[in-house]
C-alpha positions as protocol buffer text, in pm:
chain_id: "A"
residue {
  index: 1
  type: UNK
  ca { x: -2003 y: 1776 z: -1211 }
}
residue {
  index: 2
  type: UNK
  ca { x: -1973 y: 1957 z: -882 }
}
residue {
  index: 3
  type: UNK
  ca { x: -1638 y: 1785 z: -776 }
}
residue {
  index: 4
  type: UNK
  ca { x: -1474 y: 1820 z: -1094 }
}
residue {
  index: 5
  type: UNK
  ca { x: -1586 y: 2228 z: -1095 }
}
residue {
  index: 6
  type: UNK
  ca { x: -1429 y: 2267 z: -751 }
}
residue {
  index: 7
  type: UNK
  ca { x: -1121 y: 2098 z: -841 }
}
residue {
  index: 8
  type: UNK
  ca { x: -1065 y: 2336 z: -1102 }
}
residue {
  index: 9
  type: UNK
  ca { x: -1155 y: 2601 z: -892 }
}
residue {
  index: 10
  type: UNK
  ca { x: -897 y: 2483 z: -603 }
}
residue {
  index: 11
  type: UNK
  ca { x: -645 y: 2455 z: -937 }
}
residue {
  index: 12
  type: UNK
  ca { x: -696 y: 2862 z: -1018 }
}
residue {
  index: 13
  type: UNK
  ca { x: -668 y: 2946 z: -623 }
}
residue {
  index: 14
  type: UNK
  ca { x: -434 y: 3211 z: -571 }
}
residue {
  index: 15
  type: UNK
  ca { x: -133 y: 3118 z: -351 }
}
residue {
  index: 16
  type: UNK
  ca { x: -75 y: 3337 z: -72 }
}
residue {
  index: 17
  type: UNK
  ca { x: 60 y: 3262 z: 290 }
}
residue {
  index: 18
  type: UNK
  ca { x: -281 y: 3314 z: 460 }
}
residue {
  index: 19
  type: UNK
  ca { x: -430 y: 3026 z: 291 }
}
residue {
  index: 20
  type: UNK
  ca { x: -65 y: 2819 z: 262 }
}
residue {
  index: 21
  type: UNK
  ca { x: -118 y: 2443 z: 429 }
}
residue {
  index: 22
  type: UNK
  ca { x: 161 y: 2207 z: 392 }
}
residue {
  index: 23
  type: UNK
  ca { x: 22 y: 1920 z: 172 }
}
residue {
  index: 24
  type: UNK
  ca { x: 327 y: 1627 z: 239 }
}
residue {
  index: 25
  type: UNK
  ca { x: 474 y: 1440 z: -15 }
}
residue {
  index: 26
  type: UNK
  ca { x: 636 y: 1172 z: 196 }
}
residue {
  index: 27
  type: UNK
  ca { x: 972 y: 1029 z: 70 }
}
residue {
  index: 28
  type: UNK
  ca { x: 980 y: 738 z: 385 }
}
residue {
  index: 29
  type: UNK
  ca { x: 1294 y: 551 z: 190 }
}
residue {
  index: 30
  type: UNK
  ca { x: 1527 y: 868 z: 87 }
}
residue {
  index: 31
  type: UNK
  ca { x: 1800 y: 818 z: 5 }
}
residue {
  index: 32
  type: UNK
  ca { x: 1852 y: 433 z: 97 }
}
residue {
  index: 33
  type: UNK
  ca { x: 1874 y: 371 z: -207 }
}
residue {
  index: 34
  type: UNK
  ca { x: 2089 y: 520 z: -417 }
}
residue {
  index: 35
  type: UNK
  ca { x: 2276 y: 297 z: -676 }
}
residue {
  index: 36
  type: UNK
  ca { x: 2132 y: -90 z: -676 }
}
residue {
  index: 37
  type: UNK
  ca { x: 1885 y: -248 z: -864 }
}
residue {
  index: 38
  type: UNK
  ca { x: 1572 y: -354 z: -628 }
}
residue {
  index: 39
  type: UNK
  ca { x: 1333 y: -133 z: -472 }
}
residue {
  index: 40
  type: UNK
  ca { x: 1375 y: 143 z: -198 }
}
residue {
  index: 41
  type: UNK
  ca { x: 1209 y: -42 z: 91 }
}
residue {
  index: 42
  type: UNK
  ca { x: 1540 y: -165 z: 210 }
}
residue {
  index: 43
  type: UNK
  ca { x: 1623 y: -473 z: 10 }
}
residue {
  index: 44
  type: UNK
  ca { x: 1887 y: -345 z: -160 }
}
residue {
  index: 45
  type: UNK
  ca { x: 2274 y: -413 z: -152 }
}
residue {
  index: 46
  type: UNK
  ca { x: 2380 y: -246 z: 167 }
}
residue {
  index: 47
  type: UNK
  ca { x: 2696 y: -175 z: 6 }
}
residue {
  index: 48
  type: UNK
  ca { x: 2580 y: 20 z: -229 }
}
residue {
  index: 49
  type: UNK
  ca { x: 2393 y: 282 z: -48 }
}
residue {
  index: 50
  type: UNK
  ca { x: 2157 y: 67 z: 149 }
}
residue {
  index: 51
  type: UNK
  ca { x: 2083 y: 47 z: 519 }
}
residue {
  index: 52
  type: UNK
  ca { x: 1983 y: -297 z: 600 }
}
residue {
  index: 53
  type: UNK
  ca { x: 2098 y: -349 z: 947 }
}
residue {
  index: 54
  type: UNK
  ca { x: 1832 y: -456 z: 1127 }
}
residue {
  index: 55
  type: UNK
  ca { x: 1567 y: -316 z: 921 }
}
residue {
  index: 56
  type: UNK
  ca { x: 1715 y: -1 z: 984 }
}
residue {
  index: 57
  type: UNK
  ca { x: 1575 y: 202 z: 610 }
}
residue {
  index: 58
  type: UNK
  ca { x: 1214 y: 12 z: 721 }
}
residue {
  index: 59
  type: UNK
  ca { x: 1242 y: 142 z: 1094 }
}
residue {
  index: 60
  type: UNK
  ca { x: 1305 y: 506 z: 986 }
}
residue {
  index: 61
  type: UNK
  ca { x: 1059 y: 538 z: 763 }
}
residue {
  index: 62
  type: UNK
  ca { x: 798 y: 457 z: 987 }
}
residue {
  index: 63
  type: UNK
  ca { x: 960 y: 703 z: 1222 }
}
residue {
  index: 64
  type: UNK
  ca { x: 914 y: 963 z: 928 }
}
residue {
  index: 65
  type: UNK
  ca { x: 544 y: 854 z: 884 }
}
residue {
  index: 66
  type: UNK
  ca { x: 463 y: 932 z: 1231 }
}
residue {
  index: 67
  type: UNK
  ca { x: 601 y: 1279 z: 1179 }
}
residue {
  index: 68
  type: UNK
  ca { x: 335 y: 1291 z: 889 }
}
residue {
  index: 69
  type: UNK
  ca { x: 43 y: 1161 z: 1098 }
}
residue {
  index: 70
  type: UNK
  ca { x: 138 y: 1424 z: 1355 }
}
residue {
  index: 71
  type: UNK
  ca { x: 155 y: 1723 z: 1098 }
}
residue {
  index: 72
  type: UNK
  ca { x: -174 y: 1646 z: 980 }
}
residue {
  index: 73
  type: UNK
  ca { x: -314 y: 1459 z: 1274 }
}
residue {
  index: 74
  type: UNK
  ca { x: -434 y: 1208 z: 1066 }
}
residue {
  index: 75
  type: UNK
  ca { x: -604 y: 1437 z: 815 }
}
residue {
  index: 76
  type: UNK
  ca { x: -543 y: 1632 z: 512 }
}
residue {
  index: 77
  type: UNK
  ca { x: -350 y: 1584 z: 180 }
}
residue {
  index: 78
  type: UNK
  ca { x: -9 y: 1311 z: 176 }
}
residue {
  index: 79
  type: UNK
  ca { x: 86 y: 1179 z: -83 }
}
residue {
  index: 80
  type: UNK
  ca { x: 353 y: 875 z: 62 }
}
residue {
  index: 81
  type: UNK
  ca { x: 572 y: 725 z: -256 }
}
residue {
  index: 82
  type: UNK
  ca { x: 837 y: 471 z: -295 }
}
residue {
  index: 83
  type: UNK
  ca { x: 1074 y: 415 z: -575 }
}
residue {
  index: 84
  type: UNK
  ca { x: 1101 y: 49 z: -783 }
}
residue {
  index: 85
  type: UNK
  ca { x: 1372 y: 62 z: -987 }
}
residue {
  index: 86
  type: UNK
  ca { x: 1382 y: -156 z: -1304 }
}
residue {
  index: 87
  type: UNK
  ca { x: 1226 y: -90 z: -1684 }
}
residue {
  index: 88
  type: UNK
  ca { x: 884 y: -71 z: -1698 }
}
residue {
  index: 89
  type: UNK
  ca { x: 875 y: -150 z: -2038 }
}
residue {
  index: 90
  type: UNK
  ca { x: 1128 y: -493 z: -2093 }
}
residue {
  index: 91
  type: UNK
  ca { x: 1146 y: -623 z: -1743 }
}
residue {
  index: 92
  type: UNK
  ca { x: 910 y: -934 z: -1666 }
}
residue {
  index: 93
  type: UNK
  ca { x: 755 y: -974 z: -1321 }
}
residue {
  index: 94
  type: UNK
  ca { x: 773 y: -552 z: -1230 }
}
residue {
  index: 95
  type: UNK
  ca { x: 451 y: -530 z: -1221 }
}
residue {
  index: 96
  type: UNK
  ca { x: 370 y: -794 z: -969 }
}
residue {
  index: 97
  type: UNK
  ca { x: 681 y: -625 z: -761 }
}
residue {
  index: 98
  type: UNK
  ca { x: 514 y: -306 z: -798 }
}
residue {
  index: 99
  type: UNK
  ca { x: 146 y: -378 z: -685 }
}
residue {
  index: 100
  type: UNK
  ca { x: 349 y: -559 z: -342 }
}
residue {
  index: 101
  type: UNK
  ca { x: 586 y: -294 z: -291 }
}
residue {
  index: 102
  type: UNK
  ca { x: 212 y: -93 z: -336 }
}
residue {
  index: 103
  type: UNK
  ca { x: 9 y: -294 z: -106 }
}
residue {
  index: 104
  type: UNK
  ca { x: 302 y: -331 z: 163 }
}
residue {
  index: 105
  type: UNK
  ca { x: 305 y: 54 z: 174 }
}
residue {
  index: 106
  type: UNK
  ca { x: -57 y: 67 z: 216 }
}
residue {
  index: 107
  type: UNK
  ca { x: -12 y: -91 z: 499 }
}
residue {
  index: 108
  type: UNK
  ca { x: 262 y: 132 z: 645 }
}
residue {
  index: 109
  type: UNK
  ca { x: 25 y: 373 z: 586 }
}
residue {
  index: 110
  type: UNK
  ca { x: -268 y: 274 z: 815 }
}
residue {
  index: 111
  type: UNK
  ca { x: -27 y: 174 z: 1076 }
}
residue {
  index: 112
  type: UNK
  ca { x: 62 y: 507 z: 1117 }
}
residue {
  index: 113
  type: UNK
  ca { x: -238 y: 649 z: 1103 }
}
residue {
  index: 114
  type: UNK
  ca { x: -144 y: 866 z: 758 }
}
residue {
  index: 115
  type: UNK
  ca { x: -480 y: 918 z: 593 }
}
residue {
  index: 116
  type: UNK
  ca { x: -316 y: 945 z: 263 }
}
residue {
  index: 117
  type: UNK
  ca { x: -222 y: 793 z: -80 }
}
residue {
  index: 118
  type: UNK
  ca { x: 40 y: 561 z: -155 }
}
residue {
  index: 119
  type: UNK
  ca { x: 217 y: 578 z: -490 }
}
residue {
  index: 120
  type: UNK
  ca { x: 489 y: 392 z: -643 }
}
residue {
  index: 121
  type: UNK
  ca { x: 706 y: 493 z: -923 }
}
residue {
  index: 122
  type: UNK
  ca { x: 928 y: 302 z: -1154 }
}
residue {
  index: 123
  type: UNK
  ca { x: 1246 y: 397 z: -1247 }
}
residue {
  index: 124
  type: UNK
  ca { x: 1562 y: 347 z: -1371 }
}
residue {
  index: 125
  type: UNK
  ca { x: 1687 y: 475 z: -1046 }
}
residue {
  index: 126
  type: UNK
  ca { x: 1627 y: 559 z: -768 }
}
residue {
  index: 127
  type: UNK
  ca { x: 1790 y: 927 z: -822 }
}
residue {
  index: 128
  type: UNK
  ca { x: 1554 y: 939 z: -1099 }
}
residue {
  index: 129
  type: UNK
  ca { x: 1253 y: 776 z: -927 }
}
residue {
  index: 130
  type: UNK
  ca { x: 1267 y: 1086 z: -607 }
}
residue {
  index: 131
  type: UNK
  ca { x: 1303 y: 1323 z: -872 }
}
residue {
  index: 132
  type: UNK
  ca { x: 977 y: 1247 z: -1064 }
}
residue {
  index: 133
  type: UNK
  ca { x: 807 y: 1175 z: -769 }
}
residue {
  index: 134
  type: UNK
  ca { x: 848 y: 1562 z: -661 }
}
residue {
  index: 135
  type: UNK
  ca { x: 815 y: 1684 z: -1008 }
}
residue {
  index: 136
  type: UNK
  ca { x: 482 y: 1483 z: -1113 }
}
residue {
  index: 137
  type: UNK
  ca { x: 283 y: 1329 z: -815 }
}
residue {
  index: 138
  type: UNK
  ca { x: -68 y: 1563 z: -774 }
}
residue {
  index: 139
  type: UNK
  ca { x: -244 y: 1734 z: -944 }
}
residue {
  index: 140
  type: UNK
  ca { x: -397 y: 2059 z: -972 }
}
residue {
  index: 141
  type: UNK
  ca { x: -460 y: 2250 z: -629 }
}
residue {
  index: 142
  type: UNK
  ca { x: -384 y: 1886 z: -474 }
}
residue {
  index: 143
  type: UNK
  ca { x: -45 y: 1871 z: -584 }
}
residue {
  index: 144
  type: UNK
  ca { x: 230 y: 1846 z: -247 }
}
residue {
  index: 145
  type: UNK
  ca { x: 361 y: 2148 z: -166 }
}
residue {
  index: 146
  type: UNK
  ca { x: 612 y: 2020 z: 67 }
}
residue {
  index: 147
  type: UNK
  ca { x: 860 y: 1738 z: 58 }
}
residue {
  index: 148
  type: UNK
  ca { x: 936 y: 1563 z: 438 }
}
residue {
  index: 149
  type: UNK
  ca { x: 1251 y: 1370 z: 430 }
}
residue {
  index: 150
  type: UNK
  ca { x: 1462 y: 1209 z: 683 }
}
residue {
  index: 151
  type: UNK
  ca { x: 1810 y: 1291 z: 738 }
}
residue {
  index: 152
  type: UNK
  ca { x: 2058 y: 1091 z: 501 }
}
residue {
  index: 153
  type: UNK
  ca { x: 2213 y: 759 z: 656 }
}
residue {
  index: 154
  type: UNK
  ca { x: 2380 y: 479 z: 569 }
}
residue {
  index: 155
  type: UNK
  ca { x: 2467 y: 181 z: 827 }
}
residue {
  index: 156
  type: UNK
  ca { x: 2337 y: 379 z: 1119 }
}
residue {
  index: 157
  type: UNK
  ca { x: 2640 y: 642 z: 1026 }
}
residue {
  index: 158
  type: UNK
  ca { x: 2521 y: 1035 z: 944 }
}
residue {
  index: 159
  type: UNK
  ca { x: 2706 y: 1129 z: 643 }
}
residue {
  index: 160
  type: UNK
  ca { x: 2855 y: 1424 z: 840 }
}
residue {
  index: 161
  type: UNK
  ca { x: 3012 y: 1236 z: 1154 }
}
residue {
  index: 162
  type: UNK
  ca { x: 3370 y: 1279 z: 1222 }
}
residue {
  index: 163
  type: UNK
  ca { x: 3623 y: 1036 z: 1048 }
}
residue {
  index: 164
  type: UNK
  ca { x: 3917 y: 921 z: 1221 }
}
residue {
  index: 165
  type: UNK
  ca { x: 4248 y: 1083 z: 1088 }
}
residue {
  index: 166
  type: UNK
  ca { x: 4370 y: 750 z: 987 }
}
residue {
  index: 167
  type: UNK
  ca { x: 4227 y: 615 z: 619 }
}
residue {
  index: 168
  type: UNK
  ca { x: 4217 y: 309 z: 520 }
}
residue {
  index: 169
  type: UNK
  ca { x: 4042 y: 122 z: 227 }
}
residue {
  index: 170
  type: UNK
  ca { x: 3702 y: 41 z: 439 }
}
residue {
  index: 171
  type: UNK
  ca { x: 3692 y: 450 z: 570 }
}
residue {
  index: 172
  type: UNK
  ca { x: 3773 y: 566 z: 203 }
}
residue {
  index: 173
  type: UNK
  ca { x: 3443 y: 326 z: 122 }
}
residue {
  index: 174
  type: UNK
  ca { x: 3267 y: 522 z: 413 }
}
residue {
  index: 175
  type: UNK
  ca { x: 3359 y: 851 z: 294 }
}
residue {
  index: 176
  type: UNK
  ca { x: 3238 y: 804 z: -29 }
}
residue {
  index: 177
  type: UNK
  ca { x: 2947 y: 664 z: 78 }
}
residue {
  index: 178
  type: UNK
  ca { x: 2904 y: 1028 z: 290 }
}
residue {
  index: 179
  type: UNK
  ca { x: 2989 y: 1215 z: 4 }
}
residue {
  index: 180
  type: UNK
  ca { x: 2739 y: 1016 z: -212 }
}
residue {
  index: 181
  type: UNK
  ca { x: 2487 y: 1090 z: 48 }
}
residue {
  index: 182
  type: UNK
  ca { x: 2534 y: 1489 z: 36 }
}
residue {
  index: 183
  type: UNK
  ca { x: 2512 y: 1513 z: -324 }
}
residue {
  index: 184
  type: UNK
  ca { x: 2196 y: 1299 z: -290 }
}
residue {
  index: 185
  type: UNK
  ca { x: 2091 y: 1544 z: -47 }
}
residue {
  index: 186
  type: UNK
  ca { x: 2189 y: 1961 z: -196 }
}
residue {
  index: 187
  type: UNK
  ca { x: 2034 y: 1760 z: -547 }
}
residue {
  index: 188
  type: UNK
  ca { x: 1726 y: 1645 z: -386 }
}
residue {
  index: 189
  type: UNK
  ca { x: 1703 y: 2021 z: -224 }
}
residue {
  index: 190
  type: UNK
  ca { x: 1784 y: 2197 z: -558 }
}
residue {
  index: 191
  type: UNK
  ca { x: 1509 y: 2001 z: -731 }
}
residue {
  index: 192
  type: UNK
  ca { x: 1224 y: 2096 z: -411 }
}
residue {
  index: 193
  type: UNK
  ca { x: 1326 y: 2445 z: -499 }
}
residue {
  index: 194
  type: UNK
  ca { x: 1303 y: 2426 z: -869 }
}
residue {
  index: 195
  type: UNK
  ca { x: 952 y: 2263 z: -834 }
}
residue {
  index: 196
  type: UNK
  ca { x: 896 y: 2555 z: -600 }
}
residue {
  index: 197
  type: UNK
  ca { x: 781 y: 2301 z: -299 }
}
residue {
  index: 198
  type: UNK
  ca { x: 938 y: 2308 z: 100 }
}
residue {
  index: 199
  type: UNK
  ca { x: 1143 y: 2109 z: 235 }
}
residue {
  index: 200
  type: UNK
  ca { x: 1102 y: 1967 z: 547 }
}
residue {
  index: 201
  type: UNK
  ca { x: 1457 y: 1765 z: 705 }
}
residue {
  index: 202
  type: UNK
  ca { x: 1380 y: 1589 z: 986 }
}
residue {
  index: 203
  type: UNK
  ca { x: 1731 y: 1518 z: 1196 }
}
residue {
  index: 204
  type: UNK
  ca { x: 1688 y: 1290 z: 1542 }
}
residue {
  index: 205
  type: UNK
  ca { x: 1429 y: 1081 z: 1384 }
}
residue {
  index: 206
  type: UNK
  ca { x: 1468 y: 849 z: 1632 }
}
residue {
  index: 207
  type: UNK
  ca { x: 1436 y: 1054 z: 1932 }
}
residue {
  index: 208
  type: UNK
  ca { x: 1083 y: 1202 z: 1786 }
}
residue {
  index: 209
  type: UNK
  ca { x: 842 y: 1077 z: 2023 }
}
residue {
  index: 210
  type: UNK
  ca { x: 562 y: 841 z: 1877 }
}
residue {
  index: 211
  type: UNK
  ca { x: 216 y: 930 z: 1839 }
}
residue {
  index: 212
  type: UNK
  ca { x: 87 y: 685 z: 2126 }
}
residue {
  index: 213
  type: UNK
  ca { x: 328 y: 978 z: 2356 }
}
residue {
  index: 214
  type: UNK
  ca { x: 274 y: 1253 z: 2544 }
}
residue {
  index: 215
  type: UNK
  ca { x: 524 y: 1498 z: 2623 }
}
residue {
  index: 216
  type: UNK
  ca { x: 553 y: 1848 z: 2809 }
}
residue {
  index: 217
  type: UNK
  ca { x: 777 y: 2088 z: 2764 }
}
residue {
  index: 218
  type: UNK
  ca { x: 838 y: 2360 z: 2538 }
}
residue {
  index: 219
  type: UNK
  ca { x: 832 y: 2366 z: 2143 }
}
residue {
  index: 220
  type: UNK
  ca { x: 1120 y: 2608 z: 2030 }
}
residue {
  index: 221
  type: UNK
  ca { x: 1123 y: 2784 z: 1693 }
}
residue {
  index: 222
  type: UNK
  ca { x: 1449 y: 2971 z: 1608 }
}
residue {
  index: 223
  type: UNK
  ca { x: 1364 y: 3204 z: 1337 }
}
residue {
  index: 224
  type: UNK
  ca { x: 1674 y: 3330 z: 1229 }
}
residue {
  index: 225
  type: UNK
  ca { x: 1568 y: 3402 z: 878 }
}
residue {
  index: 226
  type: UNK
  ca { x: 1214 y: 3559 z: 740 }
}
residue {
  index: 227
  type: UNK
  ca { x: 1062 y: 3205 z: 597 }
}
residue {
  index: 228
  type: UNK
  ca { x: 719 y: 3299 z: 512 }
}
residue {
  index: 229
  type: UNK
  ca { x: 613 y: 3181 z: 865 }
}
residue {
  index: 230
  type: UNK
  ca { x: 681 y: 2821 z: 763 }
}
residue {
  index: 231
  type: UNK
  ca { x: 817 y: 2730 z: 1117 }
}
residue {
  index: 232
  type: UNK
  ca { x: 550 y: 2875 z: 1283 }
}
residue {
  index: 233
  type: UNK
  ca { x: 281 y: 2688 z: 1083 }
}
residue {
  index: 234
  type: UNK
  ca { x: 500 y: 2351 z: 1144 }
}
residue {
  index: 235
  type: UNK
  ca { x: 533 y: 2399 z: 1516 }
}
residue {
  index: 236
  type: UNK
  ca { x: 135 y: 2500 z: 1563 }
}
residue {
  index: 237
  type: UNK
  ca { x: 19 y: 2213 z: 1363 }
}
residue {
  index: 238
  type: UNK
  ca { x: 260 y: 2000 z: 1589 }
}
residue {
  index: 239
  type: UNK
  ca { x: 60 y: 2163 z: 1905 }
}
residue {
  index: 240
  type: UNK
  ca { x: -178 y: 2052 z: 1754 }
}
residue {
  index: 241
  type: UNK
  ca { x: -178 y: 1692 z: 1799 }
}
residue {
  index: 242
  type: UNK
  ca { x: -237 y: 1512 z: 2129 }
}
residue {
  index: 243
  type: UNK
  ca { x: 102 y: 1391 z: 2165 }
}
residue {
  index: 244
  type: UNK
  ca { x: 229 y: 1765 z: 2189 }
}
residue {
  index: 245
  type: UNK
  ca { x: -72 y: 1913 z: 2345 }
}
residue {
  index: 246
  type: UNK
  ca { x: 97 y: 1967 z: 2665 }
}
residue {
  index: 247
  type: UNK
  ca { x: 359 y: 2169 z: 2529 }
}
residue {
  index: 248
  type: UNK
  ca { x: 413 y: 2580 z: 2515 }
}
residue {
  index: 249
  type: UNK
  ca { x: 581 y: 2754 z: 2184 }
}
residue {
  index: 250
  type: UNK
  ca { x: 879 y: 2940 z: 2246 }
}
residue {
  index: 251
  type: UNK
  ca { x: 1006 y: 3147 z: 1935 }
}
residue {
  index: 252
  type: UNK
  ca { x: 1358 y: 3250 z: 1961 }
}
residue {
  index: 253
  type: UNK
  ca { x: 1478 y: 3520 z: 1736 }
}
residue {
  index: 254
  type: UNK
  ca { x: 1794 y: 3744 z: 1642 }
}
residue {
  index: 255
  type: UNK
  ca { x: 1771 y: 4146 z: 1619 }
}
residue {
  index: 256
  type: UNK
  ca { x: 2075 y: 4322 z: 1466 }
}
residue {
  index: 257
  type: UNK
  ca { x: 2021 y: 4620 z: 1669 }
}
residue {
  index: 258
  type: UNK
  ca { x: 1789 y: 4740 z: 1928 }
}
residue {
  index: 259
  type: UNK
  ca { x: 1641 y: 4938 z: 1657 }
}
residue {
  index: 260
  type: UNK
  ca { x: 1576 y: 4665 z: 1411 }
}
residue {
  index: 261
  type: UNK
  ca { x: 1241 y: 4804 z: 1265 }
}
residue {
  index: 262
  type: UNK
  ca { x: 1140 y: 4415 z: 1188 }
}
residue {
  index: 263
  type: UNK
  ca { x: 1107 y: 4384 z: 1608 }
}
């Protein structure tokens, strides 16, 4: 039929970087869960990898949703998934925690105004879960071409803050957990690039103003290196949105020489 024809037809588009969108594959619980058994919507063991202070995993992936909804203004392909892990074939009851872990991110999703879909996979971890989820969600021409992920955390603590210069057995526990988080994170970028997708690292999540906002100002875009125009694209889809409508793009660059031909 006619949709099925232009699907296939939007499969066999040529790529090139005058038709590029982003299409988001949303990863709102990575990586806040990174070792426990349980789900990735912040009910693991904080000990393990979890952030469960206060909500905390829950509060900044709603954050990273509204950094969706104001990419794509509420329109346009995202694809939103969440990681339960367990053993889909043995384990008694996953189902029923997969349709809620479904339905609760559902309605994440409409709170946020994310026109999108929500998908859960089931895994036997979550390292394993992410990874399938940027290999294998989509399809065709509707398959995410970029991955938007929040900065690694764990107990409100970036992975890369300064430790004090004494160690004991609670900061050795902290530093692993740090290092645990940047493997999580060069892996999670290596597979993006395999799988020939963007990646999209939002720092300051909590400083990123909400979509009920307005602000005014300047948005600045450092283009150090030649990206394809990625940043560009991000920052005018950003202007795009009411929230940042009152803003002006600055692009800040850096020439070599006075006689850099790329000027």
């Amino acid at each position: 039929d006619l949709a099925t024809a232009a699907m296939l037809d939007l499969a066999h588009e040529r790529r090139h970087s005058s038709n590029w969108r982003p299409q988001l594959l949303c990863l709102p619980s990575w990586p806040m869960n990174t070792g426990s058994k349980g789900t990735s919507t912040g009910k693991s063991d904080a000990g393990a990898g979890g952030w469960d202070e206060a909500g905390g995993a829950d509060a900044a992936g709603d954050m990273l949703l509204g950094v969706a909804s104001q990419l794509k203004k509420g329109r346009g392909l995202c694809v939103v998934a969440e990681v339960v892990e367990g053993d889909l074939a043995r384990e008694r009851g996953l189902s029923t925690r997969v349709g809620a872990t479904r339905h609760a991110l559902e309605a994440r999703l409409e709170d946020a105004n994310v026109r999108g879909f929500a998908h859960v996979v089931v895994a036997p971890s979550y390292r394993a879960g992410k990874s399938f989820a940027i290999q294998a969600l989509g399809f065709g021409g509707l398959e995410p071409n970029t991955v938007l992920l929040g900065w690694p955390r764990r107990n409100a603590m970036d992975f890369d803050e300064d430790e004090a210069e004494e160690v004991d057995e609670e900061d050795e526990e902290a530093q692993e957990a740090k290092d645990e988080a940047a493997r999580v994170l060069v892996e999670t970028v290596c597979e993006c690039t395999a799988s020939e997708k963007a990646v999209l690292l939002c720092l300051g999540l909590e400083a990123f103003p909400s979509s009920e906002a307005r602000v005014e100002g300047f948005v600045d875009v450092w283009w150090v290196v030649h990206d394809g125009g990625l940043l560009l694209m991000i920052a005018h889809l950003l202007l795009r949105h009411k929230t940042w409508a009152g803003c002006k793009l600055r692009v800040h660059t850096v020439l070599q020489s006075a006689q850099d031909p790329a000027a």
